[in-house]
Residue, then its C-alpha position, 0 to 999 in steps of 0.5 A: x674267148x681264149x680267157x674264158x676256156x683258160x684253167x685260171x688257178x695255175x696263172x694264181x699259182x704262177x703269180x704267188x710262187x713269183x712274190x713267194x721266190x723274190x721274198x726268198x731272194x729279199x731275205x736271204x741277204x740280211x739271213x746271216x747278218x742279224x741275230x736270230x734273236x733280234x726282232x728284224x731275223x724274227x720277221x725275216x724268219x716269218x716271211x720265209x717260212x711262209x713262203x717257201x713252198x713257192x719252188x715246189x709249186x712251181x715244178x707242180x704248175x708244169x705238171x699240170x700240163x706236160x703230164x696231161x695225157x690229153x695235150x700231144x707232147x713228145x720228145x720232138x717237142x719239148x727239143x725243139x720248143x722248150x729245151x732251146x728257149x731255158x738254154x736261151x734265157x740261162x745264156x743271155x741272163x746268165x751273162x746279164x748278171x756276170x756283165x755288171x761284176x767284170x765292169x766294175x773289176x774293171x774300172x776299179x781294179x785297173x786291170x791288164x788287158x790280160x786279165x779282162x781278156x780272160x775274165x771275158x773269155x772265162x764268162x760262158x765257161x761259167x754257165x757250164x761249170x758254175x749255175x750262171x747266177x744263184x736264181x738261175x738254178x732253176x732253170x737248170x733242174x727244170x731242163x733236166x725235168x722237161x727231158x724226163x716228161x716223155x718218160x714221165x707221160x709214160x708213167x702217168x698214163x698207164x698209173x691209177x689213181x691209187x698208183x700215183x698215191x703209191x709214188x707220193x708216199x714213197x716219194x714223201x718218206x723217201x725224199x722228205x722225211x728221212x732226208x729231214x731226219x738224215x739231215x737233223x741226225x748228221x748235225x749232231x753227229x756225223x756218223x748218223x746218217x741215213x743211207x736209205x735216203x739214197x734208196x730212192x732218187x726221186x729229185x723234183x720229179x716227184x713234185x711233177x707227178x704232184x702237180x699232175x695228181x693234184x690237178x686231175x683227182x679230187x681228195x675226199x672231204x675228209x682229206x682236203x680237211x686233212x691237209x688243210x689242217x697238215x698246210x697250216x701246221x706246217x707253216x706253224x711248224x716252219x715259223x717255229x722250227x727254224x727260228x728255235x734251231x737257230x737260237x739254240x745251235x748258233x747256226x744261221x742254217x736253213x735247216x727246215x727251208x729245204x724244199x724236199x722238208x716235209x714241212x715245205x712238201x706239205x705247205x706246197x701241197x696245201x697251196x697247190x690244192x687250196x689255190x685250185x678249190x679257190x680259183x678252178x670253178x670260180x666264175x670270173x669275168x673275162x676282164x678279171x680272167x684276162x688281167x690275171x692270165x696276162x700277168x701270169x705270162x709275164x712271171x717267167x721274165x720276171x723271175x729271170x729280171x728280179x735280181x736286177x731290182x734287189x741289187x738295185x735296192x741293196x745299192x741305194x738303201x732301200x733295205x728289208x729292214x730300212x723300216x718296220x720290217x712287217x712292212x719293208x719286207x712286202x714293200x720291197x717284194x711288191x715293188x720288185x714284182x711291179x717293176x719287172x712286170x712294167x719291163x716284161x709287159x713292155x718288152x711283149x708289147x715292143x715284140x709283138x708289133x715287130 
């Protein structure tokens, strides 16, 4: 029965933001090595645009719940639940992946004792001073998010419909808009840039209160068609943009990957809200429902392992560009989401007998 009365759509967007962020991962490691003009750039180019606003989404799924006014969550619990269990797994997978590096220094490096010793010693100074491992950045912003909640529950309980929109436009022009025009202006000249965007700092906050607005009102028939309209542009705009920015600068920089980029704010949007339109009043059996409710639960730990399988596929050869990228790219994605799932579901199921 537990299934039945569970909001599905969020458990959706848990599990495409998850493909979405390990089609990031896939890409970024052949970005700077083939020609933005080459065929392969061109297909990499494709599949990150499209899945770009997978972060994003993500901070607007914990919107959903810790800015529930109906749910009691306080300070007390997010120190006492939510807090210790990121500050855990940025511990443990933080020197999960470090583990391997100092081994193989090790052994092929014929290091003194002195050095291994300082190397081991040097290892959780990195998860303060450095982010642990390039994914793990998360985990640190939406720690600092979790403790703002109580503030932000604040906020949203005492805001209108017409305040919270009052937020999300400034929180449109202020972190997206003039950041993107800071950003275009300062790559031509140095000198151009935009100090207003330092007006407001807004940060992923902002994608919090999206995810709270988007979940509780319904837009107007005129502005769903609106954004669906601004979704499908931006994706266009995405795919177009960036590949046209890298062929004529001759930088390989992600210049309209940025996830407070209007185009990426927006693609977020459209996602978030279609996937609920989709999913929130679709009738499915309680089979179906619990299948997916089951795989949504694993994503967290998948997150945290999927590094593990693309380092494994860049050892022994099995690249995004090993065949036709179209189909190596969701092949090594889709192998990368099945292998971890079997690791997380396994792992539940090992702890949930002790």
């Amino acid at each position: 029965m537990e299934n039945s009365q569970r909001k599905i759509y969020p458990d959706v967007l848990r599990i495409v933001s998850t493909l979405a962020v390990i089609a990031i991962h896939t890409i970024v490691i052949l970005w700077n090595d083939l020609s933005p003009r080459s065929f392969e750039w061109q297909v990499l180019n494709f599949y990150g645009s499209i899945s770009r606003w997978c972060v994003p989404v993500f901070v607007m799924i914990s919107g959903i719940f810790f800015l529930d006014p109906e749910k009691n969550i306080d300070a007390g619990l997010i120190w006492k639940k939510y807090i210790p269990r990121i500050a855990l797994s940025i511990l443990v997978f933080g020197l999960l992946y470090r583990i391997p590096g100092l081994v193989d220094s090790i052994i092929n490096d014929n290091l003194p004792p002195e050095r291994i010793a300082y190397l081991v010693a040097r290892m959780p100074a990195m998860l303060i001073f450095d982010n642990g491992w390039y994914h793990l950045w998360y985990l640190y912003m939406i720690m600092g998010l979790y403790m703002l909640v109580p503030l932000f529950r604040i906020l949203v309980r005492n805001a209108s419909k017409k305040d919270l929109e009052y937020f999300l436009v400034l929180f449109f022009i202020f972190s997206s808009v003039l950041q993107m025009a800071s950003s275009l202006l300062v790559s031509f000249n140095e000198h151009l840039k935009i100090y207003l965007t330092h007006f407001t700092g807004f940060g992923y906050g902002g994608y919090l209160i999206a995810g709270h607005y988007f979940s509780k009102y319904e837009l107007s028939r005129r502005n769903e068609k609106f954004l669906f309209v601004l979704g499908i542009l931006s994706f266009v705009f995405t795919i177009a943009a960036q590949s046209a920015f890298c062929i004529f600068t001759g930088e390989l920089k992600e210049m309209f990957f940025g996830y407070h980029c209007p185009n990426v704010m927006l693609e977020a949007f459209f996602v978030f809200y279609f996937v609920r339109k989709l999913f929130g009043s679709r009738e499915m059996s309680e089979k179906n429902s619990g299948t997916i409710s089951s795989i949504a639960r694993c994503t967290f730990g998948i997150y945290l392992l999927h590094d593990f399988t693309i380092q494994l596929f860049e050892h022994v050869g099995f690249t995004a560009v090993i065949i036709n990228p179209v189909f190596a790219v969701p092949l090594r994605v889709l192998s990368s989401f099945l292998i971890c799932l079997v690791m997380v579901f396994a792992w539940k199921k090992i702890t949930e007998r002790k």
